[in-house]
C-alpha atoms as a printed R data frame, in Angstrom:
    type eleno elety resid chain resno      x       y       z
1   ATOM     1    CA   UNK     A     1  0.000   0.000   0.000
2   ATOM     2    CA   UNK     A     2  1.737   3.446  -1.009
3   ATOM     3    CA   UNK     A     3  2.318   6.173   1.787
4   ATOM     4    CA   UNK     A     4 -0.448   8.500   2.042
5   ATOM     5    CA   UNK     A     5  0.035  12.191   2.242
6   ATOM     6    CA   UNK     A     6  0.428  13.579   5.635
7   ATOM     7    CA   UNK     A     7  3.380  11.210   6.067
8   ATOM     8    CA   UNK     A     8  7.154  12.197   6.570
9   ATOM     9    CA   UNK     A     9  8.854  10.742   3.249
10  ATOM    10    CA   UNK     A    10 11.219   7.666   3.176
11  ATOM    11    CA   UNK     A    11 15.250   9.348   2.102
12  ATOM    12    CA   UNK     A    12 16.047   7.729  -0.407
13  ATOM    13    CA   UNK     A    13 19.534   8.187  -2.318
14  ATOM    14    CA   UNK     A    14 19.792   6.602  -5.632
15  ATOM    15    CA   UNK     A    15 21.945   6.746  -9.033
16  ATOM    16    CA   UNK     A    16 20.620   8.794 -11.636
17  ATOM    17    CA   UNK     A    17 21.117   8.555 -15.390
18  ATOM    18    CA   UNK     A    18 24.697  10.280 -15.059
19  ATOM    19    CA   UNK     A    19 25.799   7.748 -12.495
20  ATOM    20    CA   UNK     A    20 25.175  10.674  -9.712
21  ATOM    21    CA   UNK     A    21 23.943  10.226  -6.368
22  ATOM    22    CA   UNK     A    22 20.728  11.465  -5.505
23  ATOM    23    CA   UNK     A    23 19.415  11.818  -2.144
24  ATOM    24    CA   UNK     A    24 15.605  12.999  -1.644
25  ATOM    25    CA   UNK     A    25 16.826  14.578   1.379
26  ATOM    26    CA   UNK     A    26 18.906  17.342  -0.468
27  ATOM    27    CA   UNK     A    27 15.732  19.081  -1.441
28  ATOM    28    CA   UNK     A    28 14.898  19.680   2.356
29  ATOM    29    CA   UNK     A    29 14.685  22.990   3.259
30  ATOM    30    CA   UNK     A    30 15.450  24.238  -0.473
31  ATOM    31    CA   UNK     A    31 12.507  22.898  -3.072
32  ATOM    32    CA   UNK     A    32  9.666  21.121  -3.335
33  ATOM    33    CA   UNK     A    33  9.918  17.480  -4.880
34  ATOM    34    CA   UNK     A    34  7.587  15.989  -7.822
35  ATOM    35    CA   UNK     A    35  8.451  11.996  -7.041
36  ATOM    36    CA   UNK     A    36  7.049   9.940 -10.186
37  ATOM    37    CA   UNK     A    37  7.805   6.348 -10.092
38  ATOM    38    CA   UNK     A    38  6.841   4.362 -13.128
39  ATOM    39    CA   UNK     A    39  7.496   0.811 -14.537
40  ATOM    40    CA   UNK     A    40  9.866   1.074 -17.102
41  ATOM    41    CA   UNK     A    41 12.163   3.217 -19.853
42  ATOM    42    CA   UNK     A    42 11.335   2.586 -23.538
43  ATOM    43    CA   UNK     A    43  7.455   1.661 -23.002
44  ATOM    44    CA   UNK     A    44  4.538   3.412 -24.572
45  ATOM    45    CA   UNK     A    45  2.899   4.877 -22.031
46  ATOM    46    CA   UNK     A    46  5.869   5.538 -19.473
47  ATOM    47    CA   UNK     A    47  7.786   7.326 -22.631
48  ATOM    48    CA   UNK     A    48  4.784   9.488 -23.188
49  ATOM    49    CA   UNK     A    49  4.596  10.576 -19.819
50  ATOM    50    CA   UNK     A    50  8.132  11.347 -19.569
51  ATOM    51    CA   UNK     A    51  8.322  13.408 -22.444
52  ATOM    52    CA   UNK     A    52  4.843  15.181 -21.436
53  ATOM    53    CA   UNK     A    53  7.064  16.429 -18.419
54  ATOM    54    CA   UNK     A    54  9.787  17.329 -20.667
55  ATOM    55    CA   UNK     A    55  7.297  19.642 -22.703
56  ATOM    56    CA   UNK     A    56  6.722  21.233 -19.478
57  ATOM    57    CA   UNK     A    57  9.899  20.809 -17.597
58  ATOM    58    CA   UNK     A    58  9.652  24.732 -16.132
59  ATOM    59    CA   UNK     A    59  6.381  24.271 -14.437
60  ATOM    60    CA   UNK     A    60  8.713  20.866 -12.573
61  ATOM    61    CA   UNK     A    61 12.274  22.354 -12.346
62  ATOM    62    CA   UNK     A    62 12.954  25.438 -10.925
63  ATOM    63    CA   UNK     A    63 14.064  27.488  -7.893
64  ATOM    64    CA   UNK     A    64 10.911  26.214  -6.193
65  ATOM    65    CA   UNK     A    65 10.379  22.456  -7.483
66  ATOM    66    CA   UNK     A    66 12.705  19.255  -8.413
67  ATOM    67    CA   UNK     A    67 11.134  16.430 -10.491
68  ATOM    68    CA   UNK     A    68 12.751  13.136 -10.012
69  ATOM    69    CA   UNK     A    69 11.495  10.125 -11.981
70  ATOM    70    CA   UNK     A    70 12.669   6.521 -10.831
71  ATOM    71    CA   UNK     A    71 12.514   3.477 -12.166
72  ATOM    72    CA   UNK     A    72 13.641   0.172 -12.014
73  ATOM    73    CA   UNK     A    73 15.869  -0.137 -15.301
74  ATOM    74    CA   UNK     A    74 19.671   0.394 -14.928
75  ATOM    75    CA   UNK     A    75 21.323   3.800 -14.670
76  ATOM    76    CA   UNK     A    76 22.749   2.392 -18.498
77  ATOM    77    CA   UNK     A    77 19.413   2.216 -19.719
78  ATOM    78    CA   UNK     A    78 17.872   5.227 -18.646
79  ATOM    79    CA   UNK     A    79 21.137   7.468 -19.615
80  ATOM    80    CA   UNK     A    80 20.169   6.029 -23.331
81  ATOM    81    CA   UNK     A    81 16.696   6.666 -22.549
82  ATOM    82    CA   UNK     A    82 17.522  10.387 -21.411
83  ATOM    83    CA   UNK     A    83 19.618  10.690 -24.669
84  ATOM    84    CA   UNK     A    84 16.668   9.276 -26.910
85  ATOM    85    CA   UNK     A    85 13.532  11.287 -25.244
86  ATOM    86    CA   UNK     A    86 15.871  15.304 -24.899
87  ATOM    87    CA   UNK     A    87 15.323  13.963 -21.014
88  ATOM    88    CA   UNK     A    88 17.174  16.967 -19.037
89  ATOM    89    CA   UNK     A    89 15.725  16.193 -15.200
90  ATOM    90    CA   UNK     A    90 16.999  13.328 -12.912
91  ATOM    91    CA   UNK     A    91 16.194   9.545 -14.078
92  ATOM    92    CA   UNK     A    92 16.660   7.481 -10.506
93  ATOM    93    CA   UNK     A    93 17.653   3.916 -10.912
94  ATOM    94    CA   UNK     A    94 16.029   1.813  -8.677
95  ATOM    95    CA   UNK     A    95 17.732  -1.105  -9.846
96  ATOM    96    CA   UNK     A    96 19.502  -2.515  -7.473
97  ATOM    97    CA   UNK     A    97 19.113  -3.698  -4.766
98  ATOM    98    CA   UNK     A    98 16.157  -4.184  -6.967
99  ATOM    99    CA   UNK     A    99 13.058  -2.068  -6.069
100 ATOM   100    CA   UNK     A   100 14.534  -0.650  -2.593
101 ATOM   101    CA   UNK     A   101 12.919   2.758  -3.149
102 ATOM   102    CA   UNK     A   102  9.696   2.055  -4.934
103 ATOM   103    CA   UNK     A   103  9.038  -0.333  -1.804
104 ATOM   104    CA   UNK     A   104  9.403   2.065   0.676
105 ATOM   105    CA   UNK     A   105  7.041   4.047  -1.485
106 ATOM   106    CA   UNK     A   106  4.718   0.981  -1.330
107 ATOM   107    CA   UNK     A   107  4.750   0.951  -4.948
108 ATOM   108    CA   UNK     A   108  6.587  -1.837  -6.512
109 ATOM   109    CA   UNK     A   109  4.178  -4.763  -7.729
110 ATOM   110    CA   UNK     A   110  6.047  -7.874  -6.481
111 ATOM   111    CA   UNK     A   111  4.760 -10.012  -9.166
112 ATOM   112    CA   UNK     A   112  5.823  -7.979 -12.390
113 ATOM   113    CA   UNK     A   113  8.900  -6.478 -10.539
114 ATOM   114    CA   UNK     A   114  8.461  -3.088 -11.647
115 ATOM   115    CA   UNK     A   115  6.815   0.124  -9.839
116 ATOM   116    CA   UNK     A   116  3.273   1.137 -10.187
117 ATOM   117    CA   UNK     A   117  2.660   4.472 -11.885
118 ATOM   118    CA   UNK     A   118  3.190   6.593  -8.836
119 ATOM   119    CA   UNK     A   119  3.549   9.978  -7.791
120 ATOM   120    CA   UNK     A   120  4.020  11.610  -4.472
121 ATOM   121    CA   UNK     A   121  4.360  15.612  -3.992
122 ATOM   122    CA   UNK     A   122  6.741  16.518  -1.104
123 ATOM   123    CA   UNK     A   123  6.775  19.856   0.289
124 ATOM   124    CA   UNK     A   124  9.987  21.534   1.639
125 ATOM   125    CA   UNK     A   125  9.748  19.959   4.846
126 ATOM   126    CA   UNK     A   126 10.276  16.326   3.876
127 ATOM   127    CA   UNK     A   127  6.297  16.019   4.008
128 ATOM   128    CA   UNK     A   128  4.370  14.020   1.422
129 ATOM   129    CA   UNK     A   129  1.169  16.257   0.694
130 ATOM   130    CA   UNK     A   130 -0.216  14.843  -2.163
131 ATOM   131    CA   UNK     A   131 -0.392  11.367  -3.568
132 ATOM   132    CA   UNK     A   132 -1.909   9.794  -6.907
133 ATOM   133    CA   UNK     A   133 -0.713   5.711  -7.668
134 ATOM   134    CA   UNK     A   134 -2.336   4.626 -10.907
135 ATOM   135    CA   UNK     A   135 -1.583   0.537 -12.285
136 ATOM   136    CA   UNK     A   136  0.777   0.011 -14.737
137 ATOM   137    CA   UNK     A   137 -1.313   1.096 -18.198
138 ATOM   138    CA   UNK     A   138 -3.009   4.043 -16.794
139 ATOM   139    CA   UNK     A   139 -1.367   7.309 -17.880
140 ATOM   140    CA   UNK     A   140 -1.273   9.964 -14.819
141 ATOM   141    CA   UNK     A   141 -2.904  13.893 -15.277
142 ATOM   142    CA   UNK     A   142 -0.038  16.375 -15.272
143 ATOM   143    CA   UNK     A   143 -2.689  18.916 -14.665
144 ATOM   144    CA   UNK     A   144 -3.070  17.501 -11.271
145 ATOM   145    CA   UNK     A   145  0.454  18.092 -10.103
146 ATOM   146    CA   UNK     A   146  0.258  21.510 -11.188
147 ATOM   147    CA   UNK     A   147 -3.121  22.155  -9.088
148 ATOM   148    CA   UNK     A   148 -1.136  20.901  -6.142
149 ATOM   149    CA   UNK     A   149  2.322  22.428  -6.572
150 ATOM   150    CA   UNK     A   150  0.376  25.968  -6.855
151 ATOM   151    CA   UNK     A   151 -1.066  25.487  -3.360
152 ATOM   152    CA   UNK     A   152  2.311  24.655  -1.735
Protein backbone atom coordinates (compact mmCIF):
# COMPACT_ATOMS: atom_id res chain seq x y z
CA UNK A 1 0.00 0.00 0.00
CA UNK A 2 1.74 3.45 -1.01
CA UNK A 3 2.32 6.17 1.79
CA UNK A 4 -0.45 8.50 2.04
CA UNK A 5 0.04 12.19 2.24
CA UNK A 6 0.43 13.58 5.63
CA UNK A 7 3.38 11.21 6.07
CA UNK A 8 7.15 12.20 6.57
CA UNK A 9 8.85 10.74 3.25
CA UNK A 10 11.22 7.67 3.18
CA UNK A 11 15.25 9.35 2.10
CA UNK A 12 16.05 7.73 -0.41
CA UNK A 13 19.53 8.19 -2.32
CA UNK A 14 19.79 6.60 -5.63
CA UNK A 15 21.95 6.75 -9.03
CA UNK A 16 20.62 8.79 -11.64
CA UNK A 17 21.12 8.56 -15.39
CA UNK A 18 24.70 10.28 -15.06
CA UNK A 19 25.80 7.75 -12.50
CA UNK A 20 25.18 10.67 -9.71
CA UNK A 21 23.94 10.23 -6.37
CA UNK A 22 20.73 11.47 -5.51
CA UNK A 23 19.41 11.82 -2.14
CA UNK A 24 15.60 13.00 -1.64
CA UNK A 25 16.83 14.58 1.38
CA UNK A 26 18.91 17.34 -0.47
CA UNK A 27 15.73 19.08 -1.44
CA UNK A 28 14.90 19.68 2.36
CA UNK A 29 14.69 22.99 3.26
CA UNK A 30 15.45 24.24 -0.47
CA UNK A 31 12.51 22.90 -3.07
CA UNK A 32 9.67 21.12 -3.34
CA UNK A 33 9.92 17.48 -4.88
CA UNK A 34 7.59 15.99 -7.82
CA UNK A 35 8.45 12.00 -7.04
CA UNK A 36 7.05 9.94 -10.19
CA UNK A 37 7.80 6.35 -10.09
CA UNK A 38 6.84 4.36 -13.13
CA UNK A 39 7.50 0.81 -14.54
CA UNK A 40 9.87 1.07 -17.10
CA UNK A 41 12.16 3.22 -19.85
CA UNK A 42 11.34 2.59 -23.54
CA UNK A 43 7.45 1.66 -23.00
CA UNK A 44 4.54 3.41 -24.57
CA UNK A 45 2.90 4.88 -22.03
CA UNK A 46 5.87 5.54 -19.47
CA UNK A 47 7.79 7.33 -22.63
CA UNK A 48 4.78 9.49 -23.19
CA UNK A 49 4.60 10.58 -19.82
CA UNK A 50 8.13 11.35 -19.57
CA UNK A 51 8.32 13.41 -22.44
CA UNK A 52 4.84 15.18 -21.44
CA UNK A 53 7.06 16.43 -18.42
CA UNK A 54 9.79 17.33 -20.67
CA UNK A 55 7.30 19.64 -22.70
CA UNK A 56 6.72 21.23 -19.48
CA UNK A 57 9.90 20.81 -17.60
CA UNK A 58 9.65 24.73 -16.13
CA UNK A 59 6.38 24.27 -14.44
CA UNK A 60 8.71 20.87 -12.57
CA UNK A 61 12.27 22.35 -12.35
CA UNK A 62 12.95 25.44 -10.92
CA UNK A 63 14.06 27.49 -7.89
CA UNK A 64 10.91 26.21 -6.19
CA UNK A 65 10.38 22.46 -7.48
CA UNK A 66 12.70 19.26 -8.41
CA UNK A 67 11.13 16.43 -10.49
CA UNK A 68 12.75 13.14 -10.01
CA UNK A 69 11.50 10.12 -11.98
CA UNK A 70 12.67 6.52 -10.83
CA UNK A 71 12.51 3.48 -12.17
CA UNK A 72 13.64 0.17 -12.01
CA UNK A 73 15.87 -0.14 -15.30
CA UNK A 74 19.67 0.39 -14.93
CA UNK A 75 21.32 3.80 -14.67
CA UNK A 76 22.75 2.39 -18.50
CA UNK A 77 19.41 2.22 -19.72
CA UNK A 78 17.87 5.23 -18.65
CA UNK A 79 21.14 7.47 -19.61
CA UNK A 80 20.17 6.03 -23.33
CA UNK A 81 16.70 6.67 -22.55
CA UNK A 82 17.52 10.39 -21.41
CA UNK A 83 19.62 10.69 -24.67
CA UNK A 84 16.67 9.28 -26.91
CA UNK A 85 13.53 11.29 -25.24
CA UNK A 86 15.87 15.30 -24.90
CA UNK A 87 15.32 13.96 -21.01
CA UNK A 88 17.17 16.97 -19.04
CA UNK A 89 15.72 16.19 -15.20
CA UNK A 90 17.00 13.33 -12.91
CA UNK A 91 16.19 9.55 -14.08
CA UNK A 92 16.66 7.48 -10.51
CA UNK A 93 17.65 3.92 -10.91
CA UNK A 94 16.03 1.81 -8.68
CA UNK A 95 17.73 -1.11 -9.85
CA UNK A 96 19.50 -2.51 -7.47
CA UNK A 97 19.11 -3.70 -4.77
CA UNK A 98 16.16 -4.18 -6.97
CA UNK A 99 13.06 -2.07 -6.07
CA UNK A 100 14.53 -0.65 -2.59
CA UNK A 101 12.92 2.76 -3.15
CA UNK A 102 9.70 2.06 -4.93
CA UNK A 103 9.04 -0.33 -1.80
CA UNK A 104 9.40 2.07 0.68
CA UNK A 105 7.04 4.05 -1.48
CA UNK A 106 4.72 0.98 -1.33
CA UNK A 107 4.75 0.95 -4.95
CA UNK A 108 6.59 -1.84 -6.51
CA UNK A 109 4.18 -4.76 -7.73
CA UNK A 110 6.05 -7.87 -6.48
CA UNK A 111 4.76 -10.01 -9.17
CA UNK A 112 5.82 -7.98 -12.39
CA UNK A 113 8.90 -6.48 -10.54
CA UNK A 114 8.46 -3.09 -11.65
CA UNK A 115 6.82 0.12 -9.84
CA UNK A 116 3.27 1.14 -10.19
CA UNK A 117 2.66 4.47 -11.89
CA UNK A 118 3.19 6.59 -8.84
CA UNK A 119 3.55 9.98 -7.79
CA UNK A 120 4.02 11.61 -4.47
CA UNK A 121 4.36 15.61 -3.99
CA UNK A 122 6.74 16.52 -1.10
CA UNK A 123 6.77 19.86 0.29
CA UNK A 124 9.99 21.53 1.64
CA UNK A 125 9.75 19.96 4.85
CA UNK A 126 10.28 16.33 3.88
CA UNK A 127 6.30 16.02 4.01
CA UNK A 128 4.37 14.02 1.42
CA UNK A 129 1.17 16.26 0.69
CA UNK A 130 -0.22 14.84 -2.16
CA UNK A 131 -0.39 11.37 -3.57
CA UNK A 132 -1.91 9.79 -6.91
CA UNK A 133 -0.71 5.71 -7.67
CA UNK A 134 -2.34 4.63 -10.91
CA UNK A 135 -1.58 0.54 -12.28
CA UNK A 136 0.78 0.01 -14.74
CA UNK A 137 -1.31 1.10 -18.20
CA UNK A 138 -3.01 4.04 -16.79
CA UNK A 139 -1.37 7.31 -17.88
CA UNK A 140 -1.27 9.96 -14.82
CA UNK A 141 -2.90 13.89 -15.28
CA UNK A 142 -0.04 16.38 -15.27
CA UNK A 143 -2.69 18.92 -14.67
CA UNK A 144 -3.07 17.50 -11.27
CA UNK A 145 0.45 18.09 -10.10
CA UNK A 146 0.26 21.51 -11.19
CA UNK A 147 -3.12 22.15 -9.09
CA UNK A 148 -1.14 20.90 -6.14
CA UNK A 149 2.32 22.43 -6.57
CA UNK A 150 0.38 25.97 -6.86
CA UNK A 151 -1.07 25.49 -3.36
CA UNK A 152 2.31 24.65 -1.73
Amino acid sequence: MAIEAGTKAPDIELKDQHGQTVRLSDFQGNKNVVLLFYPFAFTGVCTGELCALRDELPRFVNDDVQLLAVSNDSPFSLRVFAEQEGLEYPLLSDFWPHGEASRAYGVFDEEKGCAVRGTFIIDKEGTVRWTVVNGLPDARDLKDYVKVLEKL
